[in-house]
N, C-alpha and C positions, 0 to 999 in steps of 0.2 A: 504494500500500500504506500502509495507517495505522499511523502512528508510536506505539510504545507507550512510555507514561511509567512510569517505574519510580519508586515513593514512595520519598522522601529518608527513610532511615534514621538512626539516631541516629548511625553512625559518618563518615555521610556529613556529617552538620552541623556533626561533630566536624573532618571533616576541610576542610570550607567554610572555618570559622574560621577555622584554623589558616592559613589564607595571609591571613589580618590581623592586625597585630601585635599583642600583648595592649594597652599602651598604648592605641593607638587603640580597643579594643573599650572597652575601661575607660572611657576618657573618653567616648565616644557615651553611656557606659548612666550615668554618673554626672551627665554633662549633662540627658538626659532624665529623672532620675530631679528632681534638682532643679527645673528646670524646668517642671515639669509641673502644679504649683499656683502660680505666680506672679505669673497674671493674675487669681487670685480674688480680690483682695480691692482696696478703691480705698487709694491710699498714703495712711498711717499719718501723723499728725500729733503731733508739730510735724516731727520728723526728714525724715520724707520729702518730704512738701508742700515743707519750706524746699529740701533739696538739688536736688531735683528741678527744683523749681520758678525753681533758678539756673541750671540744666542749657537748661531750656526758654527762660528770657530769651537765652542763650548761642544756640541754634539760631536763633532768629527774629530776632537784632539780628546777626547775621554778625560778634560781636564776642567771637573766641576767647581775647583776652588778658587782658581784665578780667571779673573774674564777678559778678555784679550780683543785688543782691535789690533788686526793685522800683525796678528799673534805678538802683540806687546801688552805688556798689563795694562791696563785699563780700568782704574780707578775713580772714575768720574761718579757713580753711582753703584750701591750694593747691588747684592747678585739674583735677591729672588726674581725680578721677573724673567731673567737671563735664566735659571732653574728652570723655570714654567716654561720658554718659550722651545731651550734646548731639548727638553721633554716631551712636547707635542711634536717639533719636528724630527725628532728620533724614532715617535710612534707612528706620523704619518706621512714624512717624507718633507721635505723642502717645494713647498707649496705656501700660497700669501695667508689662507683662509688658516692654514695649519699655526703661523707664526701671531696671526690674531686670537686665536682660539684661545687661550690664558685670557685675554684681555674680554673677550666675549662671557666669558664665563663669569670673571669677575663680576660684572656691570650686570648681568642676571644674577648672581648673587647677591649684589645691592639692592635690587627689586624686590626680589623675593624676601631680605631679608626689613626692608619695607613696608610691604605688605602684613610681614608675621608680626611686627612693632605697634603697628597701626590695627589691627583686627583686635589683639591685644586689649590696647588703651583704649579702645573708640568702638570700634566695629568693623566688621568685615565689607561693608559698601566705602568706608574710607581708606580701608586698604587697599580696595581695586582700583578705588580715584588717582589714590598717589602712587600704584604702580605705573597705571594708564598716561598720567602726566609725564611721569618720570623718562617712559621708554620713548613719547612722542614727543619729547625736546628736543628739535635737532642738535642740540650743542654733547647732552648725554650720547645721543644716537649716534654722532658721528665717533665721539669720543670713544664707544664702546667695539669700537673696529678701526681703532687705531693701535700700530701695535709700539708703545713706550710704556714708560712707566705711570704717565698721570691718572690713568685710569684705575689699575691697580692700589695704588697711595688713597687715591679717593674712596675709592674700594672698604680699604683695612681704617680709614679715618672714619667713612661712613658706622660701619660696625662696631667698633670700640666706642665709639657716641652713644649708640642705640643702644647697646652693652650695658651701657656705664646706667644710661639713663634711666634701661628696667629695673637697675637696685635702685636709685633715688626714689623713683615712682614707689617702687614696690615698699620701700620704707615709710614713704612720706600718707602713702594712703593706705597704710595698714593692708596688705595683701602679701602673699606670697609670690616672691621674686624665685624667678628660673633656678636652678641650682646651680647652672653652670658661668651664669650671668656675669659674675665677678670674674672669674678664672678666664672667660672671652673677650672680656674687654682689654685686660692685659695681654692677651693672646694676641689678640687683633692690632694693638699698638706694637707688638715687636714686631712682628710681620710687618708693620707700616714702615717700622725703622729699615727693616732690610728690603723695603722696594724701593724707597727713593729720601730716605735716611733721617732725620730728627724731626720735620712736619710730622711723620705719623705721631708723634709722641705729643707735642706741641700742640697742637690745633685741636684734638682732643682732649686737653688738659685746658687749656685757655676756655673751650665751647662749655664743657663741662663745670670749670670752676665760675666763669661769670655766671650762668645759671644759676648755679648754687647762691651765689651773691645778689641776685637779682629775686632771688624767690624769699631771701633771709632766713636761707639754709646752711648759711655756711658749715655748721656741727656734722651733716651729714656727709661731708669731704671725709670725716673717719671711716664711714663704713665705706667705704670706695678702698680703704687698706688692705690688704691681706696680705699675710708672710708668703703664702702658699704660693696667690697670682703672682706675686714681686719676683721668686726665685721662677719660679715657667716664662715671664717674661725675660729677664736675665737669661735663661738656657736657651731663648731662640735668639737671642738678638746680643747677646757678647761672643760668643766663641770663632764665629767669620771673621768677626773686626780683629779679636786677639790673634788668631790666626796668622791674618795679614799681614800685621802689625811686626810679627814676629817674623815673618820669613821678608818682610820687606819694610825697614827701617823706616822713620818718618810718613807712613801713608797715614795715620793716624791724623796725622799734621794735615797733610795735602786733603784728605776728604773733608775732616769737621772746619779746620777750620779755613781755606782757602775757599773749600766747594760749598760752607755753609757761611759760616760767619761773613768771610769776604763778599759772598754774591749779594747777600742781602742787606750787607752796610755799604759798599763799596759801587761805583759804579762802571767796572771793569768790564762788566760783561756783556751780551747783548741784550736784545730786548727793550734800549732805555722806552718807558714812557712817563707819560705825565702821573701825579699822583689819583686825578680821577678816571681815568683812562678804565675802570675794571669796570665800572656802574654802568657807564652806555655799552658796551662790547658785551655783557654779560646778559646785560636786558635783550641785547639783539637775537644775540644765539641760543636764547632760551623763550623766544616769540613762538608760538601764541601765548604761552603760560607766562612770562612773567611780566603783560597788561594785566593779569588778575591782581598782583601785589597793594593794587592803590586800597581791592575792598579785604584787604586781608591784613590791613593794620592794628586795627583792635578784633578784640576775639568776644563772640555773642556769647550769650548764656551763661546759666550758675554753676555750671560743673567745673569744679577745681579744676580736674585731670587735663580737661580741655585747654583750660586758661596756661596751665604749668605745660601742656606742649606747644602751644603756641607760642609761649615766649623763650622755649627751647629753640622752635626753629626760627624763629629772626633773630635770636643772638648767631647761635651757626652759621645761618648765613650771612648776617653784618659781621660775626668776626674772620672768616674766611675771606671776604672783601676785602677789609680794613688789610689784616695780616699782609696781606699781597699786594697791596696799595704801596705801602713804606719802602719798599726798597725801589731804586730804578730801574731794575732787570724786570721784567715782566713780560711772560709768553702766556697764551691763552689759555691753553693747559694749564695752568696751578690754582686757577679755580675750580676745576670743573668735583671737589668736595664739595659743593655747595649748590650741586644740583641737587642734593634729596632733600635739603630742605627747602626750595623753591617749592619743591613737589611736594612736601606735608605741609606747607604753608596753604598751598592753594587747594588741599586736598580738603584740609579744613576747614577752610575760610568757605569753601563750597558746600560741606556738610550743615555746618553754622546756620546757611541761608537756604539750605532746601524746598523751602517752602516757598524760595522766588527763583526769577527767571535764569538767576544769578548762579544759582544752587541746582538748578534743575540737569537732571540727567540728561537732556535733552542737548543743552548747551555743553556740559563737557565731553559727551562724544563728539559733538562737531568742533569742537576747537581742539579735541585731541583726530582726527582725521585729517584737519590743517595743517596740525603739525608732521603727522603721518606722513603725508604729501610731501610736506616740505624738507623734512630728513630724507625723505627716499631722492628726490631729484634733488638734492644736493649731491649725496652717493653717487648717482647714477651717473651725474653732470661734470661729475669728477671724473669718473672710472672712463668715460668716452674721452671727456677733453686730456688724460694723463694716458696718452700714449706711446711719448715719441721717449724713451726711456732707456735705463741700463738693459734694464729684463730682455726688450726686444733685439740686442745688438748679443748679448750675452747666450739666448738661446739660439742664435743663429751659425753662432760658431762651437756652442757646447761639446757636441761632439767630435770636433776637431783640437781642441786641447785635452793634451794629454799631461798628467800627472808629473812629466820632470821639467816638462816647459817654464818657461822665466814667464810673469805675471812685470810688466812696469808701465806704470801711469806718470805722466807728463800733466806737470802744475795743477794736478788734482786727487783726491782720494774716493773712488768710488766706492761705495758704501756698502753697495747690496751685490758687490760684481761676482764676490765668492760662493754668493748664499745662489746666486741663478745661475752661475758655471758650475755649481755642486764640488766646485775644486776645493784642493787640499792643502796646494802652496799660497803662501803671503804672496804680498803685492809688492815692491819693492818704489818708492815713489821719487821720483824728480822733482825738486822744488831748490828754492835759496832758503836754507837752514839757519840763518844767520838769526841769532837768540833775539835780538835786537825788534828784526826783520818780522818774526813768529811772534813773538809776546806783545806786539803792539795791539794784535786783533782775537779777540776769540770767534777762533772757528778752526774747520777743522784741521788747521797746520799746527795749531797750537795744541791738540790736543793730540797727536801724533808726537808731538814733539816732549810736551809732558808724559806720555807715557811711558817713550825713552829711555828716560832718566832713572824708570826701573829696572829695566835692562839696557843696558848701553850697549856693548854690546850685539845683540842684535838689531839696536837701535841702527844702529854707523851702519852695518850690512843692508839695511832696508831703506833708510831715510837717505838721500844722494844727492849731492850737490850737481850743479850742471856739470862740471867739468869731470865728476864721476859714472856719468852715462855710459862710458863702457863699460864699467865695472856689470853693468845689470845683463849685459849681453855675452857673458863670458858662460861657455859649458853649455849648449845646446838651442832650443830653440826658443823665440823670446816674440812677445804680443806686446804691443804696444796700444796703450789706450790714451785719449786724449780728448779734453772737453771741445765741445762746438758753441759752450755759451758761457757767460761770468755767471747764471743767475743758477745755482743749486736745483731751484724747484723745476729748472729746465734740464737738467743735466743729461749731457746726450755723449754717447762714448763709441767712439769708431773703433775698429780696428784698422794700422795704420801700417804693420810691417810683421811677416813672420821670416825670420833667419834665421840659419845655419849658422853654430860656433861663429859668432858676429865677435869675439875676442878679436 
């Protein structure tokens, strides 16, 4: 007898669901939603090509402890996103969507972990508001398929906030906080230290302490103590740096305080802008959502809880402004921790007014579909217009380089050249070395050149004055690459000569 199939009705998909936790659904479709344009485009230079392309030395030299640009130490920033990145492309090959993948994941974990904070304190219709805001900001969205470290940092800040902030609530309103709550907020700030190094620590301690100050809690900074978290923090985030430190004399020196103290006092670096410079650029690239800001200043109704997360997230995100405002280095990246409370700001402030036009579901799905739009063909508008690149010149001769051939670039360092020839030898680069000549600019001569300095040595072997260009062509056959333009984001790399023992 033939089996008959009865069509799955809506109440039935309804009731499907429903035996998977909302979490879990949330995170599958925030995953897939990110993820879904990230292998469009070939990575972005300088940013990507460099990170990446430390990622990729990391996988092929089996050498997890030191991270290497153009197999020289490479101290500019800690190692975990270079861990995460060398890991996906280990598991999935040297592919763009593979080297995003860390970065994609993280930024679904910041939704998700979003959502669980906010269902929590509020209810689960403000949870899906402020995941819904959060994924269709184009500044988040682009952000979360970009492969450096701002994402990640934002990431481990995001969490350790949220962390921190279930014990305060859970204290202050008499309930039971998570068990694990305290122990993850210190978790999540080491980690923040080893993706892009004292922010993660700072900027959750600053969000969290003004809070506390601002609510006239200050006594409950005690219970934020623990022996237990203090030492699990300590055991992720000192033994790399001790490490280092130890096998390479003065880095200590050169990261905290050259790469932190100096960037942020000093104005050495690039990036200068003006001190309001973060407020308009910030409001742009988080359009549509952050026009809501004007009705999201004061917070409606009696409910404490309410009132104490709202003024959780406009301190986060004026101190994440402010913070990044003061020094003159500023790139758009070091905001982007202050996307999740845009998005509980205006998640709330929409909960608040439900009862108007303001509030109404109605209007957040169409300004989150706005934004939808507007993240996707920025993606999209990119991935068409970024084509004339290293990747396409790099795959076209791939299989024509072979493993003992000489690698030399002329007055340039191409960034991603290894990661898309899947090669195994360094670069060996032409330029004027002259100390003088390098330390006047940051970029990327100077950081070659710094890195040097921890191996000198192969330093001199790789880095080559003009009048040492034969040196690069001694002992078999040698590729020669050279730029067609000054502008990075244009960078186009020919191949210009292959020779025989050119000694």
């Amino acid at each position: 007898m033939q089996k008959t199939i009865k069509p799955r009705t809506v109440s039935g998909l309804r009731d499907y669901a429903s035996k998977w936790p909302a979490p879990i659904i949330a995170g599958l479709f925030v995953f897939a939603w990110l993820a879904a344009t990230s292998w469009m485009r070939p990575l972005s230079l300088p940013d990507e090509g460099r990170y990446v392309g430390v990622a990729w030395e990391m996988a092929r030299s089996g050498n997890w402890l030191v991270p290497t640009l153009d197999t020289l130490p490479y101290f500019h920033k800690p190692p975990l996103f270079y861990w995460l990145t060398a890991g996906a492309i280990s598991l999935f090959g040297a592919y763009e969507w593979a080297a995003r993948l860390p970065t994609v994941l993280a930024a679904s974990g910041a939704a998700l972990a979003l959502f669980v904070f906010f269902r929590r304190w509020v209810d689960e219709k403000t949870g899906r508001i402020a995941v819904l805001i959060l994924v269709t900001m184009p500044f988040f969205f682009g952000g979360s398929q970009f492969a450096n470290m701002d994402m990640l940092v934002a990431v481990c800040i995001c969490l350790s906030i949220l962390c921190a902030a279930e014990v305060v609530l859970a204290v202050k309103h008499s309930r039971p906080s998570h068990p694990l709550a305290l122990g993850a907020a210190y978790l999540f700030a080491g980690l923040g230290l080893l993706s892009k190094g004292l922010i993660g620590i700072v900027i959750p301690s600053i969000v969290i302490g003004s809070w506390l100050i601002a609510m006239r809690q200050p006594r409950l900074l005690l219970k934020l103590y623990s022996g237990g978290a203090l030492i699990l923090f300590l055991a992720i985030a000192v033994p790399w740096f001790w490490i280092t430190e130890l096998r390479y004399p003065g880095f200590l020196d050169y990261f905290f305080i050259h790469h932190h103290v100096q960037r942020y006092l000093t104005g050495n670096f690039n990036g200068h802008q003006p001190f309001w410079f973060y407020v308009p650029v910030f409001a742009a690239v988080t359009l549509p959502w952050s026009a809501f800001l004007p009705w999201a200043v004061r917070s409606t109704g009696e409910d404490r809880r309410i009132r104490d997360l709202h003024l959780l997230m406009w301190i986060w995100l004026a101190a994440v402004l402010i913070f990044f405002s003061i020094p003159q280095s500023k790139l758009l990246g070091y905001v982007l921790p202050a996307t999740p409370a845009l998005a509980g700001l205006v998640a709330l402030s929409t909960v608040n007014r439900a009862n108007t036009y303001f509030g109404s579901w109605r209007n957040v799905t169409g300004n989150a579909l706005i934004g939808a739009v507007v993240s996707l063909a920025i993606v999209i508008g990119y991935a068409i217009h970024y084509r004339h690149d290293i990747s396409r010149v790099a795959r076209q001769i791939r299989t024509e380089v072979e493993a003992g051939d000489h690698l030399v670039a002329i007055k340039h360092y191409p960034f991603s050249l290894s990661f898309y020839l899947h090669s195994v030898q360094p670069i060996s680069v032409v330029d004027d070395w002259n100390p003088a000549s390098v330390m006047g600019r940051d970029n990327w001569r100077k950081e070659l050149y710094e890195a040097a300095k921890f191996d000198p040595r192969r330093g001199a072997n790789l880095l080559l004055k003009d009048a040492e260009l034969a040196k690069a062509f001694c002992g078999g056959r040698t590729w020669v690459f050279s730029v067609e333009t000054a502008h990075a984001s244009k960078l186009g790399v020919s191949l210009l000569s292959s020779a025989e023992d050119g000694c």
